[in-house]
C-alpha positions in Angstrom: 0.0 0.0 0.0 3.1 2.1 0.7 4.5 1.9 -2.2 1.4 2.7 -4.3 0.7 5.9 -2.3 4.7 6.4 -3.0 3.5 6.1 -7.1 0.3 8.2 -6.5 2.7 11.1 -5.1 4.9 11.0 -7.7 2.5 10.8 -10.5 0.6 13.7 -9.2 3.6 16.2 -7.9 3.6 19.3 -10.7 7.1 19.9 -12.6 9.6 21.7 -11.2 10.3 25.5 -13.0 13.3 26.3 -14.3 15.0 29.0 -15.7 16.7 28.4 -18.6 18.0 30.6 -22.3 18.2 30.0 -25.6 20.9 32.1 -27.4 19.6 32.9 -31.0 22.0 33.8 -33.7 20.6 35.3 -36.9 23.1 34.8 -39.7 21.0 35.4 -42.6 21.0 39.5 -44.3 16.8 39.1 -43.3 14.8 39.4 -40.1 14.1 36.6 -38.6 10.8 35.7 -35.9 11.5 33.0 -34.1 8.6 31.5 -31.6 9.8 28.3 -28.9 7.2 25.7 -28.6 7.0 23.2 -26.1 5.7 19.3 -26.8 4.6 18.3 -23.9 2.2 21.3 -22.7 0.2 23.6 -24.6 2.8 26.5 -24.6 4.6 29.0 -27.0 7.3 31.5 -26.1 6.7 34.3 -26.2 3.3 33.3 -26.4 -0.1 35.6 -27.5 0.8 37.2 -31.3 4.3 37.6 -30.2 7.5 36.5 -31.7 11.3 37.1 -30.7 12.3 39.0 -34.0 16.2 39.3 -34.5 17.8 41.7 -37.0 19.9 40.4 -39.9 23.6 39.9 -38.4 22.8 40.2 -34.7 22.0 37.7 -31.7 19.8 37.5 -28.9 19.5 36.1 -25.6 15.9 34.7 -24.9 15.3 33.8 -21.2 11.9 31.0 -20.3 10.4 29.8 -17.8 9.8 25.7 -18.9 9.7 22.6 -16.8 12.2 20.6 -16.2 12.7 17.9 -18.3 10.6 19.8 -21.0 11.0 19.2 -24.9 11.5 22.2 -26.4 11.5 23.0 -30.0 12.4 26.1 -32.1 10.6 27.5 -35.0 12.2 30.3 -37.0 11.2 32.2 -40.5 12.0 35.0 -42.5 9.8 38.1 -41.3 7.5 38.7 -43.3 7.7 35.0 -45.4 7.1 32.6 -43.4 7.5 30.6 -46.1 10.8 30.4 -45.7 11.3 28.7 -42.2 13.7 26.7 -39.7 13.0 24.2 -37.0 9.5 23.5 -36.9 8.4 26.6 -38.8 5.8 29.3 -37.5 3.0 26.6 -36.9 5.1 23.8 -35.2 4.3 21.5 -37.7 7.6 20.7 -39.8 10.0 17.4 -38.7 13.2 18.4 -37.7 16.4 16.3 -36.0 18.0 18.5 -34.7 15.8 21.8 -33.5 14.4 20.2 -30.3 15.8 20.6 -26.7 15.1 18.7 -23.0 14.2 22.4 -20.6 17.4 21.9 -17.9 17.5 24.6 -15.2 20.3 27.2 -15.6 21.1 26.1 -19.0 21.9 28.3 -22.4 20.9 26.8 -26.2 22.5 28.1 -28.7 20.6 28.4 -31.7 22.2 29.7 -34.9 20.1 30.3 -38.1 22.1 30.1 -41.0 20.9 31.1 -45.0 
């Protein structure tokens, strides 16, 4: 019985927050938007008709908020055409290998968007 209330406990505690970054580099000559999307909640970063636009040649630091243990997953596109997109594009619904990441407190990302 012990061990069952154990599982119930641990089934039911919420996620822990953490803080973590994801340091965007924009190396194309456009404007890029670039939105974070979370697979295992109903969440985007930085959520409502926002997006994290970064000028052509420059970086950014982007701080969240995410739960540890979290998959994470970039989508990025030319402002203006989102046509022409990275990651999982503006509407999280492109494959990609290698534009996901696991939400680990105190971490940085580094994302760089390349032409």
């Amino acid at each position: 019985m012990l061990r069952l209330t154990l599982a119930a406990l641990l089934l039911t505690t919420p996620a822990h927050a953490a803080e973590m970054a994801f340091f965007v580099k924009n190396l194309r000559s456009q404007a890029v938007a670039v939105e974070l999307f979370s697979r295992d909640r109903e969440t985007v970063w930085p959520g409502g008709d926002s997006v994290f636009l970064i000028q052509p040649g420059s970086q950014k630091s982007v701080p969240i908020s995410c739960n540890s243990g979290e998959n994470i997953c970039y989508g990025a596109w030319v402002h203006g055409q989102d046509n022409i997109s990275a990651g999982v594009g503006p509407d999280n619904d492109l494959p990609c290998d290698n534009c996901c990441f696991i939400c680990v407190e105190k971490t940085t990302e580094t994302i760089d968007l390349v032409p």
